[in-house]
Backbone bond lengths (Angstrom), bond angles and torsions (degrees), N, CA, C in turn:
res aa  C-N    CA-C-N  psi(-1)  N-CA   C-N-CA  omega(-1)  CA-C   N-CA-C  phi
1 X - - - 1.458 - - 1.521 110.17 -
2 X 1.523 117.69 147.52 1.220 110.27 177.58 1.345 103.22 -82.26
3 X 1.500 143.18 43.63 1.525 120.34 -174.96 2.307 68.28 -113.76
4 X 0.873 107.50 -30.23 1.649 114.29 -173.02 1.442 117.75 -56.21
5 X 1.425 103.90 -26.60 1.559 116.29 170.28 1.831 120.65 -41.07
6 X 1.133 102.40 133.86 1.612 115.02 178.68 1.888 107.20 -65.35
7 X 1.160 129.92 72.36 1.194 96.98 174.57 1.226 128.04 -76.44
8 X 1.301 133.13 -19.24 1.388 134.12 176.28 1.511 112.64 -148.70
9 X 1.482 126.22 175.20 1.324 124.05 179.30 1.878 100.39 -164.35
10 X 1.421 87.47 144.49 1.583 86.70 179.17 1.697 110.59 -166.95
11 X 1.058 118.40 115.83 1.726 128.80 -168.10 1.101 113.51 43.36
12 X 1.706 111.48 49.86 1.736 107.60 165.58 1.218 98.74 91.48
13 X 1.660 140.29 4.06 1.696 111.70 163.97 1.929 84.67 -121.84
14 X 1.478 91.41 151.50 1.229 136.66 168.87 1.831 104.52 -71.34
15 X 1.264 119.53 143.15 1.519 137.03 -162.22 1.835 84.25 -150.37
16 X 1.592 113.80 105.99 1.071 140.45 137.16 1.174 149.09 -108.68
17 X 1.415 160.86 162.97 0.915 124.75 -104.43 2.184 85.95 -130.44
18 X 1.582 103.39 79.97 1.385 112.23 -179.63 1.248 92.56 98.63
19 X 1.229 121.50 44.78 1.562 143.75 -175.86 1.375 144.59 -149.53
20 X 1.057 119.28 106.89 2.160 85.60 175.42 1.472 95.18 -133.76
21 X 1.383 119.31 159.86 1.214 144.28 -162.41 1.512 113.97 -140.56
22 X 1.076 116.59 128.86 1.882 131.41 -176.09 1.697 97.50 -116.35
23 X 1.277 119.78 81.79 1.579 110.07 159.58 1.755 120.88 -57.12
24 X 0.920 104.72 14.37 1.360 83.99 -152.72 2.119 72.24 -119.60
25 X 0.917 135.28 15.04 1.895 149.47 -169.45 1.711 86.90 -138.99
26 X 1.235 121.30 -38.71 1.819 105.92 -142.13 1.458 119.54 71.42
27 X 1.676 118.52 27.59 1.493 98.24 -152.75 1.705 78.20 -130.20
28 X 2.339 106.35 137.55 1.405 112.40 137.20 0.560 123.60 -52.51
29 X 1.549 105.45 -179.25 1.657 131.81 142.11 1.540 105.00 176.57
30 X 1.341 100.97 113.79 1.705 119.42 149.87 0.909 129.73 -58.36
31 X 1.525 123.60 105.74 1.513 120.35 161.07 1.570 107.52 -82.91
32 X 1.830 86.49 167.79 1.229 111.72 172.31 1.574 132.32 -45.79
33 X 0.996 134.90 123.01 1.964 113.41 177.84 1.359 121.33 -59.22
34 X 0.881 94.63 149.78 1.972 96.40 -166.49 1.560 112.27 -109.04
35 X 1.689 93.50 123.06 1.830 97.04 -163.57 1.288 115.38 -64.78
36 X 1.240 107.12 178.90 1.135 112.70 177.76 1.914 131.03 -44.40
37 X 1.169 103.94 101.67 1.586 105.97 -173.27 1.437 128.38 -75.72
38 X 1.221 113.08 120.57 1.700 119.23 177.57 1.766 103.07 -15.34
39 X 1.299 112.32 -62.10 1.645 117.78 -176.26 1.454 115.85 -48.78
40 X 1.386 111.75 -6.16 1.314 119.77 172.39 0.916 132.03 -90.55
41 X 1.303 115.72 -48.36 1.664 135.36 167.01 1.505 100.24 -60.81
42 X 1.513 135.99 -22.16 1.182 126.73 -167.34 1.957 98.50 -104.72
43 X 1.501 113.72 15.25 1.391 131.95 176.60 2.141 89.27 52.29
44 X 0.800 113.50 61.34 1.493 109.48 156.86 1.221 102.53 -111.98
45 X 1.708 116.08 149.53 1.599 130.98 157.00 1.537 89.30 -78.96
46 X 1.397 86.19 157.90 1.835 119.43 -167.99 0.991 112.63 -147.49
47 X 1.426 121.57 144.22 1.877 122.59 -168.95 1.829 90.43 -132.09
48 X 1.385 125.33 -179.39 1.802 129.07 -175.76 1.678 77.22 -130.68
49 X 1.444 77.13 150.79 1.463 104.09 170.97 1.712 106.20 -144.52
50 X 1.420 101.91 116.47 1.443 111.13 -177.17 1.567 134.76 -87.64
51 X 1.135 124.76 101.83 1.775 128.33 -158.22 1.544 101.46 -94.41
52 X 1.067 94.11 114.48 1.811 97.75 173.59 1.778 106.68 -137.41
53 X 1.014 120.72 118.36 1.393 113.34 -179.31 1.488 103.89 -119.85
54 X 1.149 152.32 118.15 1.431 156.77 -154.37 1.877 102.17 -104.08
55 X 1.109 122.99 -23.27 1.255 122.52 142.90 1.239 157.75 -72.17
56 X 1.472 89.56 -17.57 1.515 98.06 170.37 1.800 98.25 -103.08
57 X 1.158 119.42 -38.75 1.338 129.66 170.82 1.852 139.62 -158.47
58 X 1.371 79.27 115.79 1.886 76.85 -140.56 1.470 102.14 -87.56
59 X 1.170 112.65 25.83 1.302 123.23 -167.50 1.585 126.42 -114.27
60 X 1.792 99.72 -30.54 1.571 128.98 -177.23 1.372 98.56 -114.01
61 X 1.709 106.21 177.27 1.837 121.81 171.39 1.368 88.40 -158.37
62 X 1.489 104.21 178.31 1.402 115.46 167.33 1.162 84.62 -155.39
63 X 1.974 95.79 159.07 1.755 114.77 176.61 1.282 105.24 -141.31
64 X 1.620 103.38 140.83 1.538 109.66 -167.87 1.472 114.16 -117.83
65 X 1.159 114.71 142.65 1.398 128.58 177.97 1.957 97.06 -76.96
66 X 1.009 113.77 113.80 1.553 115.86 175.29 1.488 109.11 -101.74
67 X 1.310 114.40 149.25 1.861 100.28 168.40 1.346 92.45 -101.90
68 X 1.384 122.15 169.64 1.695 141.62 -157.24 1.742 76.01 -141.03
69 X 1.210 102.09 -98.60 1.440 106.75 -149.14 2.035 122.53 -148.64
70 X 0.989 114.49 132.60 1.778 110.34 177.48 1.431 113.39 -4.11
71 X 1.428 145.29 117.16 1.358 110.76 161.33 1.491 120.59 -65.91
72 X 0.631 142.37 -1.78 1.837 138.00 -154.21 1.641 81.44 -84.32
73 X 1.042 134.44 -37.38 1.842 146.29 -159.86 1.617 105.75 -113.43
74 X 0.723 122.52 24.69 1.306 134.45 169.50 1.720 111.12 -71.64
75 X 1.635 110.62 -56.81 1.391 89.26 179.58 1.043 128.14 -119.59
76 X 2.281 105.71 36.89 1.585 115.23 -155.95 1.905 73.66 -91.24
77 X 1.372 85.09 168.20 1.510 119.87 174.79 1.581 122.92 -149.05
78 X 0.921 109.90 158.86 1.556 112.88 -174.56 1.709 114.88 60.02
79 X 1.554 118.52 11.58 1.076 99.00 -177.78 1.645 115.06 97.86
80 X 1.153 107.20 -0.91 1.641 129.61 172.51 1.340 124.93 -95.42
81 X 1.591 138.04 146.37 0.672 116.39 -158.99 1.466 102.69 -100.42
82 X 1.217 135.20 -163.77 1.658 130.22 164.64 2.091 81.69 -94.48
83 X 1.974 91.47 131.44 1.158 98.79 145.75 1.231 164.08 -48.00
84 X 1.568 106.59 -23.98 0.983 132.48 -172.75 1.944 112.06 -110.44
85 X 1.676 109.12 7.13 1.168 109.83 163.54 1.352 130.50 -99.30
86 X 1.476 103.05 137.98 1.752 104.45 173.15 1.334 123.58 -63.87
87 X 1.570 117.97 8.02 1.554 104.13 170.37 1.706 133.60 -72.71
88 X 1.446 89.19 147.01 1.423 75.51 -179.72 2.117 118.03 -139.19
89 X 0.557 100.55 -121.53 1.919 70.49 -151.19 1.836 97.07 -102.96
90 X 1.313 104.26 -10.75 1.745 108.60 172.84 1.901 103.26 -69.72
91 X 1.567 104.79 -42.59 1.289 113.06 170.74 1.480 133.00 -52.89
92 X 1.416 96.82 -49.74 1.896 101.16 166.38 1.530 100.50 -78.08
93 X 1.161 164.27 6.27 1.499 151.77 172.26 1.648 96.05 -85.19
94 X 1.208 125.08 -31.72 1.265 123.34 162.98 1.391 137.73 -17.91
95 X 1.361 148.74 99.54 1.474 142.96 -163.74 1.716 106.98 -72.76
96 X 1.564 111.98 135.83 1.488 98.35 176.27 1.338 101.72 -119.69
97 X 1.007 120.49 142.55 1.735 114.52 36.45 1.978 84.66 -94.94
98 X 1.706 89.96 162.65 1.701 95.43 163.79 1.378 144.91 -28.26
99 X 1.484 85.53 -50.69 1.557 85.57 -163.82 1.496 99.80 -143.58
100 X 1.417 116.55 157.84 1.466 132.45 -179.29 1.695 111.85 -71.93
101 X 1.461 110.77 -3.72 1.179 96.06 -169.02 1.624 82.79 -158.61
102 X 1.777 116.77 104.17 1.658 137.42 175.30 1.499 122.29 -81.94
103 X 1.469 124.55 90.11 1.207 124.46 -170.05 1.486 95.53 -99.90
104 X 1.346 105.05 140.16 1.574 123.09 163.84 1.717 113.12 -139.92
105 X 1.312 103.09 -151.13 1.603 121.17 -170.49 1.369 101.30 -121.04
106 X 1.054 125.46 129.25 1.415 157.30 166.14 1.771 123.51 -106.86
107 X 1.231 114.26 99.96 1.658 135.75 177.11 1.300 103.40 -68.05
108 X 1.329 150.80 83.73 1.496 138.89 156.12 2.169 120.28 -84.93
109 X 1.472 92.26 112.15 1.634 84.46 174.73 1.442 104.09 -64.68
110 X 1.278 154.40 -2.65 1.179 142.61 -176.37 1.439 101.80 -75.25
111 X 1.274 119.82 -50.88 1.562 130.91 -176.85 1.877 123.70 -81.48
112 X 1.742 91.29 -22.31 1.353 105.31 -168.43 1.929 126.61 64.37
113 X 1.158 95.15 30.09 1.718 100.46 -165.30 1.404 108.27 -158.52
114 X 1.363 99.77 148.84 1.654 114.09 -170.88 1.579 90.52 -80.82
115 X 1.698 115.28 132.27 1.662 119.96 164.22 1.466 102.03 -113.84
116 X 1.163 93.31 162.87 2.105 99.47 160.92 1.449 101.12 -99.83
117 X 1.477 89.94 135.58 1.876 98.79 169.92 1.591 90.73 -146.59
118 X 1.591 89.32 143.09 1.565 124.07 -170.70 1.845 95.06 -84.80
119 X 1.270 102.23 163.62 1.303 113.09 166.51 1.746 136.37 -147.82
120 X 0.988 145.62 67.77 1.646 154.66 -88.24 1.923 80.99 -102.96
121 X 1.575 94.79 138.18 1.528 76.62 165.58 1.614 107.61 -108.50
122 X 1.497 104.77 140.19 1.542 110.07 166.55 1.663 130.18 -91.25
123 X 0.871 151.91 156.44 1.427 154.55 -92.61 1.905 87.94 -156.49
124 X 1.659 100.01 86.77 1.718 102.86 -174.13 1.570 108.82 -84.63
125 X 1.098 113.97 -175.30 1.687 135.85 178.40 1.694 97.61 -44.69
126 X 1.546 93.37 -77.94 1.512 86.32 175.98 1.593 118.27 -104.54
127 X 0.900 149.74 149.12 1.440 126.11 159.79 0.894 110.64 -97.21
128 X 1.401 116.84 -175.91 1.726 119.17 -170.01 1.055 90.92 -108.71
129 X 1.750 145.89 -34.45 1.716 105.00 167.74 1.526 106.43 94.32
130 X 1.581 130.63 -35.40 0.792 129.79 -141.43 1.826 116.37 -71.41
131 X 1.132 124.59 147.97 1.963 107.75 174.39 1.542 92.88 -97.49
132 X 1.553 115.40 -178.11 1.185 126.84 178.72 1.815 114.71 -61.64
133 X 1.743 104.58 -36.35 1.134 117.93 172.81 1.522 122.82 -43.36
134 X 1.554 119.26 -29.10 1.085 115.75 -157.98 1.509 106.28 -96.86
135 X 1.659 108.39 -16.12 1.339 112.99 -177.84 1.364 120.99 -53.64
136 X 1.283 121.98 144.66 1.702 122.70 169.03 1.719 111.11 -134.63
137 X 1.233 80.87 126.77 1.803 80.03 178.07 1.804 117.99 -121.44
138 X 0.886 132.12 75.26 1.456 135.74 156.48 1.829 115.12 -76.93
139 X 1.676 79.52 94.77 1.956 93.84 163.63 1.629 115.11 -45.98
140 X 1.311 97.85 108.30 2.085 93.86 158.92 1.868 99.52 -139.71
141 X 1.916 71.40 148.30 1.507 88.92 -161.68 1.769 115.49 -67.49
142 X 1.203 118.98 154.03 1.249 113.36 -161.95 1.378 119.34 76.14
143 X 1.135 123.09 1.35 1.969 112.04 -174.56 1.428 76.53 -105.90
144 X 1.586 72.06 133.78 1.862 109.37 174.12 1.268 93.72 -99.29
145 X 1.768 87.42 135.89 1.620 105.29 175.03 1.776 124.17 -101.32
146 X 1.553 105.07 2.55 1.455 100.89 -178.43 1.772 92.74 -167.55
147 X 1.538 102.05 157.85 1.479 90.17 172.65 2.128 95.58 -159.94
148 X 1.181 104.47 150.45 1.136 117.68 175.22 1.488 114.31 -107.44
149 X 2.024 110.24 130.54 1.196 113.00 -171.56 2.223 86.36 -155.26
150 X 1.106 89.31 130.52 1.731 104.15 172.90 1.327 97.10 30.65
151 X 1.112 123.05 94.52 1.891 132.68 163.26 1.236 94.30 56.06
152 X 0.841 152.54 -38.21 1.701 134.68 -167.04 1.451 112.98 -90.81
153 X 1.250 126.65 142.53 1.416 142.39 149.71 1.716 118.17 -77.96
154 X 1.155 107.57 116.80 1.885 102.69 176.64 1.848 100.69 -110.20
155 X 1.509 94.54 129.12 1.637 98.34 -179.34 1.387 91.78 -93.34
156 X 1.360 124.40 163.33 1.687 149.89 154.09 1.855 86.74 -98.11
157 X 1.256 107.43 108.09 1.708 120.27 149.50 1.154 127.43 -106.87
158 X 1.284 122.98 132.74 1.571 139.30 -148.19 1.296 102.36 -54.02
159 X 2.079 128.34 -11.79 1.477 95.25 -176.35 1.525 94.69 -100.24
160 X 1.696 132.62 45.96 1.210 121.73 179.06 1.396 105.49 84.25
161 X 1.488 141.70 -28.37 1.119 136.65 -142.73 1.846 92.36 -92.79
162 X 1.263 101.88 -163.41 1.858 110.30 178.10 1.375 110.13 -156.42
163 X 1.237 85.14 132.34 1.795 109.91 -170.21 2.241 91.67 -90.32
164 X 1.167 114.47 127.18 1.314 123.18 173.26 1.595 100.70 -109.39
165 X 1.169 144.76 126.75 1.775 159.78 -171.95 1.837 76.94 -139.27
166 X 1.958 89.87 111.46 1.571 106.73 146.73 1.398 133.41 -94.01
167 X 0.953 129.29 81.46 1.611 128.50 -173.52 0.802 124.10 6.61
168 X 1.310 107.83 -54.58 2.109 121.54 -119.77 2.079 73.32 -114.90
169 X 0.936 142.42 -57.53 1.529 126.07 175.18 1.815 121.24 -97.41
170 X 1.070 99.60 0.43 1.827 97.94 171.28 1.348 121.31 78.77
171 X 1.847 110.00 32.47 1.701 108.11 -172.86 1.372 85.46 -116.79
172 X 1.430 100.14 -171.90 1.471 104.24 172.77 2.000 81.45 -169.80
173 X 1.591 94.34 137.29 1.404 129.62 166.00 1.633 121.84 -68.86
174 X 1.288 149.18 152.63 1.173 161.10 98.91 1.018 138.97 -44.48
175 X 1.451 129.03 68.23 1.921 122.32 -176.55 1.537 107.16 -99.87
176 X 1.145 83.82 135.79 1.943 108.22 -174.05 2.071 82.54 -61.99
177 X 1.712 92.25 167.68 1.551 107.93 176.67 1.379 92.38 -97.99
178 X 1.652 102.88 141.83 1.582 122.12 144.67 1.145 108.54 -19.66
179 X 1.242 113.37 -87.07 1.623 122.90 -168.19 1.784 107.42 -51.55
180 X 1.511 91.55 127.56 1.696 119.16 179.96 1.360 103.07 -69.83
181 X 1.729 105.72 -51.69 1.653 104.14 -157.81 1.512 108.59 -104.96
182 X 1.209 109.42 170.73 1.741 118.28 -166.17 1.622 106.94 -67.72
183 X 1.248 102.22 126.72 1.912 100.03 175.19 1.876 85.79 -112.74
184 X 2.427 78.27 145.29 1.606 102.06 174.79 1.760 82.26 -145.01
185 X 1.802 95.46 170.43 1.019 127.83 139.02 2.252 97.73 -6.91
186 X 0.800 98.42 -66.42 2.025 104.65 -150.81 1.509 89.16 -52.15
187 X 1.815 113.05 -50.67 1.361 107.74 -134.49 1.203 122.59 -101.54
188 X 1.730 103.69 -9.40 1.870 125.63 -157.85 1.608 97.53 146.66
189 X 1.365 91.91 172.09 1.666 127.44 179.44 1.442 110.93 -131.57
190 X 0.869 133.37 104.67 1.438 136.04 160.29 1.578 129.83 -64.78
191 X 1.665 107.70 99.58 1.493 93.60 -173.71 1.506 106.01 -98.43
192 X 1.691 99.11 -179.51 1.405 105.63 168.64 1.779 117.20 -123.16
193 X 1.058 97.34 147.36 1.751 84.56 -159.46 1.760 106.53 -154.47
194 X 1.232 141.59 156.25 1.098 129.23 -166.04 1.896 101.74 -131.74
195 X 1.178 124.74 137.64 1.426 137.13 154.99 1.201 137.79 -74.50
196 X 1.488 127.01 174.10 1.439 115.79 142.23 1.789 117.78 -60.69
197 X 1.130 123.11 -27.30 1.068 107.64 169.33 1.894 136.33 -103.07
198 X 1.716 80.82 6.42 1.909 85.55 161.95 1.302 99.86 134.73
199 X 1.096 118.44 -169.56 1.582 134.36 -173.59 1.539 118.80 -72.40
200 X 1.703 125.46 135.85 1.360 97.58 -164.35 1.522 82.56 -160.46
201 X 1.524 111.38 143.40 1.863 102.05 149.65 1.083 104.34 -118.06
202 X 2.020 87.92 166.89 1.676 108.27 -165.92 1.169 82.61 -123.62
203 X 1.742 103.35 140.60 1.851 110.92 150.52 1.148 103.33 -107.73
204 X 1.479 105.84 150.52 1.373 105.27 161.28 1.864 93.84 -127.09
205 X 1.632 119.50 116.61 1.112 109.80 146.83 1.643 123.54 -131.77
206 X 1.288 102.20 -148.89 1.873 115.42 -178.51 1.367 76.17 -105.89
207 X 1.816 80.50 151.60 1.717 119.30 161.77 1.722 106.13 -157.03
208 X 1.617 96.16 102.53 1.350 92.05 -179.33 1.885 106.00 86.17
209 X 0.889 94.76 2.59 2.183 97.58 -178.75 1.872 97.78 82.55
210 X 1.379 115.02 14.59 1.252 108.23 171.81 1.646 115.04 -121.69
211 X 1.455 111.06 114.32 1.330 118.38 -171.29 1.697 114.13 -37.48
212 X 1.204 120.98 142.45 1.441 128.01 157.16 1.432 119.84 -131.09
213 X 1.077 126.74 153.90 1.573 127.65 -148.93 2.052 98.64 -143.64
214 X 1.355 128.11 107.63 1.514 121.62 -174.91 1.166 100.32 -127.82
215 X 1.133 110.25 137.13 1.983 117.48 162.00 1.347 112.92 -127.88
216 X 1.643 105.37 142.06 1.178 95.96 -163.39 1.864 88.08 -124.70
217 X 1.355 107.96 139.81 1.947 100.17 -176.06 1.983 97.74 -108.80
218 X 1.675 104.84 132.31 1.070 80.39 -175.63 1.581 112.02 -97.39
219 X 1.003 99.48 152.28 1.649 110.32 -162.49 1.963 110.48 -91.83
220 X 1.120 104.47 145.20 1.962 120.15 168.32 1.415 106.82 -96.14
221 X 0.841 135.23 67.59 1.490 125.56 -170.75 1.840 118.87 -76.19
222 X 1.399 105.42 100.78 1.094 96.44 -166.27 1.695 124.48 -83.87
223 X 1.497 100.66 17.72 0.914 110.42 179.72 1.761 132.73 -95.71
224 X 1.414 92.75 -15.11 1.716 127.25 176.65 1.818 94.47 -104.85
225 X 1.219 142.75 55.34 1.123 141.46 158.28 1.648 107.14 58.23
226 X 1.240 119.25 37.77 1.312 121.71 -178.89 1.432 135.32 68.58
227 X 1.719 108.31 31.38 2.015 133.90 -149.32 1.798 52.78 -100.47
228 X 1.712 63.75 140.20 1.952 91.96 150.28 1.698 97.91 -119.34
229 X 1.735 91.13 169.16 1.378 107.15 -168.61 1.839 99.67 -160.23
230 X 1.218 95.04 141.76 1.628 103.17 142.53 1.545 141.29 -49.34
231 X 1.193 125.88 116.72 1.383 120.56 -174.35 1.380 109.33 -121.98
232 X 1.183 125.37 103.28 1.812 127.99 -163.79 1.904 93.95 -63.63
């Protein structure tokens, strides 16, 4: 069944879908359904991203409503639009993400209830700049769309770029992608994936019909006034 689907995972609990699961107990638990989310009314697809830290509190989690991307563009490719959408070209001139300030739904077991929490965006090293136009979204299975590591949430957004959500003050960042040139289906997949030493994507594509494999870790450099950067 798709209610059985993995949507997320994070220090040993399971993220199902009005669900979470502890293999490591044998133990459910059903959550509540989660109302209707701002990201909805604003027609965005949305993925959960599950925060559980057992050190800071090994007792609670929280689950987040993330935005991904426009639905109307959800299943264009190549730079196409979906046929069957009413957008039209005032709409893609649009800068994304939307808006300066990202409200969604927030799951806390402390409270037991879905809240809305706002999220301010702050003004990074680089931004991504990006309009709706530039977005590309080709679904592949297994690409993780969000992941939780030390208070922060990092989104994967469809133009490659990364959404950073700081907990602990309620902003969230924009960093442009490593990668210069356009990834499809032909050329690579860009994942997102986390280390012992932090957040990082891997490509793996062809060059020439001969595989190549890059990771890039993104770096805090506290030596440049706290600029983050890419480090191949």
């Amino acid at each position: 069944d798709e209610d059985l689907q993995i949507m997320d995972h994070c220090n040993g609990l399971l993220l199902f879908f009005e669900r979470l699961a502890n293999p490591a107990t044998r133990q459910w638990m059903h959550l509540p359904t989660i109302p209707m989310s701002p990201c909805v009314a604003l027609d965005l697809r949305t993925d959960f991203c599950l925060v559980y830290d057992p050190m800071v509190s090994p007792h609670h989690f929280e689950v987040f409503c993330v935005p991904l991307v426009p639905e109307n563009i959800f299943y264009r490719s190549g730079g196409e639009l979906d046929p069957d959408s009413n957008s039209s070209v005032d709409q893609e001139s649009l800068e994304w993400p939307l808006s300066s300030r990202c409200t969604t739904h927030v799951f806390s077991s402390r409270k037991w209830r879905w809240e809305e929490r706002s999220f301010v965006r702050q003004q990074g090293v680089e931004p991504a700049n990006e309009t709706i136009a530039d977005l590309q979204f080709n679904p592949q299975q297994f690409q993780r769309h969000a992941l939780y590591l030390k208070g922060e949430i990092y989104v994967h957004c469809k133009n490659n770029s990364l959404m950073r959500i700081t907990l602990s003050n309620d902003k969230y960042q924009m960093i442009k992608s490593p990668v210069k040139s356009k990834i499809d289906d032909g050329n690579g997949v860009l994942q997102l994936g986390k280390s012992e030493k932090g957040v990082y994507f891997a490509l793996l594509s062809k060059d020439n019909y001969f595989p190549q494999f890059q990771v890039w870790l993104l770096n805090k450099s506290s030596s440049c006034g706290g600029q983050i950067e890419w480090v191949l």
